[in-house]
C-alpha positions as CSV (number, residue, x, y, z in Angstrom):
1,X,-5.3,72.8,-30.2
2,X,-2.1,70.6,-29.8
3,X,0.3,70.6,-32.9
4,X,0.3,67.0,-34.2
5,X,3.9,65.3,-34.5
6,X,4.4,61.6,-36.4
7,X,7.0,59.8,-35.0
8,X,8.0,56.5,-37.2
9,X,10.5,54.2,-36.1
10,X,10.5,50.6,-35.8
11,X,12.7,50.4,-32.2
12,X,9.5,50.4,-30.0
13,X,11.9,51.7,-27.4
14,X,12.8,54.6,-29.1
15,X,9.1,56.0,-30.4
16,X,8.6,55.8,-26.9
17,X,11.3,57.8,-25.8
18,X,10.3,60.5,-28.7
19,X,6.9,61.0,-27.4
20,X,7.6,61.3,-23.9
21,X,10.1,64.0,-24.7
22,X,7.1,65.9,-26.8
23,X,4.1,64.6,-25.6
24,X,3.7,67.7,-23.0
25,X,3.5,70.1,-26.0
26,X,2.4,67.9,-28.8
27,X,-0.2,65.6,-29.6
28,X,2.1,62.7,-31.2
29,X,1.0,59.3,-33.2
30,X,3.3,56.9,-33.7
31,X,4.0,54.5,-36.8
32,X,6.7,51.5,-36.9
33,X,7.0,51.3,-40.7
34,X,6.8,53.1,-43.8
35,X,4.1,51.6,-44.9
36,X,2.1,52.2,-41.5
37,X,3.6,55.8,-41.6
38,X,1.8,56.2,-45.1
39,X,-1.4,55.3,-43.8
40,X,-1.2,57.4,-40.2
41,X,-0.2,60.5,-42.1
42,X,-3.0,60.4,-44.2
43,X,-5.6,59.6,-41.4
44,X,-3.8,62.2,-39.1
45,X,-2.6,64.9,-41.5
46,X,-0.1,65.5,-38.7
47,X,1.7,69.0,-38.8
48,X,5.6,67.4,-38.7
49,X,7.0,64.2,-39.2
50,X,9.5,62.5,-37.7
51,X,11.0,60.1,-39.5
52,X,13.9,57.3,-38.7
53,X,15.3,56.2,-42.3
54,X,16.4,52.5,-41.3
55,X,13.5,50.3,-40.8
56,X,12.4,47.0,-42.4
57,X,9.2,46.7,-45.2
58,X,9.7,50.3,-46.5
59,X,12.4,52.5,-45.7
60,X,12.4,56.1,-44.3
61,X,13.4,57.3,-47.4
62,X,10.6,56.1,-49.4
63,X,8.2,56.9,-47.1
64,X,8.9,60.3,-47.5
65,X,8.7,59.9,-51.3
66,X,5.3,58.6,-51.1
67,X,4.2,60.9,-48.1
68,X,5.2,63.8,-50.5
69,X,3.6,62.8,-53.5
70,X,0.5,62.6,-51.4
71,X,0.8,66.2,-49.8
72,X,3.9,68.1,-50.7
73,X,3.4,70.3,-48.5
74,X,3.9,67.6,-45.7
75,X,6.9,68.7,-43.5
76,X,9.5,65.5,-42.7
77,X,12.7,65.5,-40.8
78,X,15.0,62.2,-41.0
79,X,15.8,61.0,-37.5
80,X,19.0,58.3,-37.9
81,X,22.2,56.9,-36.2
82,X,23.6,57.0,-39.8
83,X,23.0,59.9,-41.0
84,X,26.1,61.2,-43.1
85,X,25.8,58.2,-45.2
86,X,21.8,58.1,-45.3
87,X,21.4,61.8,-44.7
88,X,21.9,63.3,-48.1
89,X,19.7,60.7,-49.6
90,X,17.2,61.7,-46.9
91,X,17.0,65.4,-48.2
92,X,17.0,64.2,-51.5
93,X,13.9,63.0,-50.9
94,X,12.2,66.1,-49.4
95,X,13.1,65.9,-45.9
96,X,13.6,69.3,-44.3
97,X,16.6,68.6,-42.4
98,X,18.4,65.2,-41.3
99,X,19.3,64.9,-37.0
100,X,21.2,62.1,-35.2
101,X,20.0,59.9,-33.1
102,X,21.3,59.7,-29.7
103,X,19.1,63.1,-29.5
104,X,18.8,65.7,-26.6
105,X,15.2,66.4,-25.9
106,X,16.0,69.8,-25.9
107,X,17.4,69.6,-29.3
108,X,13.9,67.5,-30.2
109,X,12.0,70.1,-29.4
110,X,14.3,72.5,-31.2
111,X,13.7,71.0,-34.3
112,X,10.2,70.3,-34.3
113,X,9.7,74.2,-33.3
114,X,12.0,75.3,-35.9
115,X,9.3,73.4,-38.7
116,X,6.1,73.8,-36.8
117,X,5.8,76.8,-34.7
């Protein structure tokens, strides 16, 4: 059975571009908000999270607040374009590691090996 990665981000564009890059090796779900990443990860248990920390309604950073007090042993990596200023905050919250966007798809798949292989 396919590993199952979340990909939340509220740039349509780029949620797409995430699961093209994985969806040969992964099965992958998409949310655009916290709120709807809440509710996905709990439906889907998925086995990694990827997790963009600017988006409207509820941030990345709460999200993984609230996906953690829910399962701690959920695994989340921050996705961002800001990351040294959001970053720390990010991994303050229980997110495993923090990555830039622009990414490689070979540095995607990387990091979602590195947490779920």
């Amino acid at each position: 059975m396919k590993k199952r990665v979340l990909i939340v981000d509220d740039d349509k564009f780029v949620q797409d571009i995430l699961a093209m890059m994985l969806s040969k090796n992964y099965e992958v779900i998409k949310a655009s908000n916290g709120n709807e990443a809440i509710e996905k990860y709990l439906a889907y248990k998925p086995d990694l999270v990827l997790m963009d920390i600017e988006m409207p309604q509820m941030d990345g950073i709460q999200a993984t607040k609230e996906i953690l007090k829910r399962d701690s042993k959920a695994k989340i990596v921050g996705i961002t374009a800001f990351a040294p200023q959001k970053g720390e905050n990010m991994i303050k919250a229980g997110a495993l590691e923090v990555v830039s966007k622009p990414i490689t798809k070979l540095k995607l798949i990387e990091v979602v090996k590195r947490h779920i292989e």
